[in-house]
Steps between C-alpha positions, in 0.01 A plus 500: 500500500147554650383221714157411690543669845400175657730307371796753574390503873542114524836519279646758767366270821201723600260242487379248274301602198187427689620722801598725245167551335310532858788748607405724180145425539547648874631844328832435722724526200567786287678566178643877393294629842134358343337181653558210270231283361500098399619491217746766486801449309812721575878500407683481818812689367303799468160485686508592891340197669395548890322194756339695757711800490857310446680477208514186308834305615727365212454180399652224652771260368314232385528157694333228515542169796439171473314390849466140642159636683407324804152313604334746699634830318220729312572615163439849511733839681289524786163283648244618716447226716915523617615199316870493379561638133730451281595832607591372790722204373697765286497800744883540433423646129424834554352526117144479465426139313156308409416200465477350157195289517381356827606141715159447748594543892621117534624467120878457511784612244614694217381857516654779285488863660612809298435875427532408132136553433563362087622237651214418723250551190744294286468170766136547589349580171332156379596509154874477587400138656806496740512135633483455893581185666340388804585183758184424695508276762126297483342259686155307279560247189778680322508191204098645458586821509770526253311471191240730657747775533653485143159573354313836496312566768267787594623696828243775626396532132793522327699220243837396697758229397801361625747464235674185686438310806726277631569288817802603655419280833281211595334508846332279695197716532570743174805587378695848338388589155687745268261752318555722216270773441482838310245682678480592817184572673437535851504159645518337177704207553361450808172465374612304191581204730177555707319439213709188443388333793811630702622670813807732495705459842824750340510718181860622395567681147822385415579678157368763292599530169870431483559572912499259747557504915843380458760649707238723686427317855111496637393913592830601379557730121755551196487803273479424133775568245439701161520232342212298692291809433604513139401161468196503696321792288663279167 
């Protein structure tokens, strides 16, 4: 079966499709001896497929974690500035994994790493509207704010909702509110309870889709079953 070069290069952990497409672009990757082009597609069972003079490795058993991230922790492999990774809170899998999505530098929670790359287009792809669940500690008029959040509202030019809001915890000065939310833009729910007259003191997501944190401690992961992934691509 021929497949988009790009995409096989993420599917056998060489990068992700993005580093994939600037790795052809660089003319480090060649196919039958000639330098490939964007675009390309190949069958890997017969085509000869070399990154910078190496033949392509076999592809990796597919896996995919389940990671209580840490505040503090970037989401990406590696970070310029010498932050910790989630690379670095999973160093003990030798497999090459990405992130699917993204959890800001102090957002706490769920995060789902894999080198299933259908499975990463599967969970971010917005017409799948896979439900994540955040807790987000607030301090401001939470009573107010409630309403505010259950409507559309416009974030950096785009329509965002919550699908529920609830009160999990009354504060003196705030309180912890459960959101719901499909999307997920960068800072979104952060921003959502700016604009409702709010300050966020902790973010946490606590579920997405049918997964939760339970039985996985703080900066500690789980791998998923089959049958998790099953479900999660039903």
């Amino acid at each position: 079966m021929r497949e988009r070069l790009s995409k096989v290069l993420a599917a056998h952990g060489v990068a992700s499709r993005r580093g994939a497409e600037a790795l052809i672009e660089s003319g480090r990757v060649r196919v039958n001896g000639q330098i490939a082009v964007i675009g390309q597609k190949i069958d890997v069972e017969s085509d000869a497929v070399e990154i910078s003079g190496r033949p392509l490795r076999p592809r990796p058993e597919p896996i995919t974690i389940l990671l209580h991230k840490p505040r503090g922790v970037v989401t990406t492999l590696s970070d310029e500035k010498g932050r910790r990774t989630v690379r670095d809170v999973i160093s003990e899998i030798d497999t090459r994994l990405v992130p699917v999505g993204r959890l800001d530098l102090n957002t706490e929670g769920l995060l789902l790493l894999t080198n299933d790359g259908a499975l990463v287009h599967y969970i971010t792809h917005p017409s799948h509207e896979i439900e994540k669940e955040y807790h987000v500690w607030v301090t401001g008029p939470v009573d107010t704010a409630k309403p505010i959040l259950a409507r559309p509202m416009t974030i950096e030019g785009h329509t965002v909702k919550s699908l529920r809001v609830a009160l999990v915890e009354r504060r003196e000065d705030g309180g912890v509110l459960a959101l719901v939310i499909h999307e997920g833009r960068h800072h979104q729910v952060r921003l959502m309870c700016e604009q409702a007259g709010l300050t966020v003191k902790r973010l946490v997501r606590v579920r997405l889709g049918f997964l939760t944190l339970q039985g996985v401690p703080y900066g500690k992961w789980r791998k998923l079953t089959p049958p998790e992934i099953k479900k999660l691509k039903q």
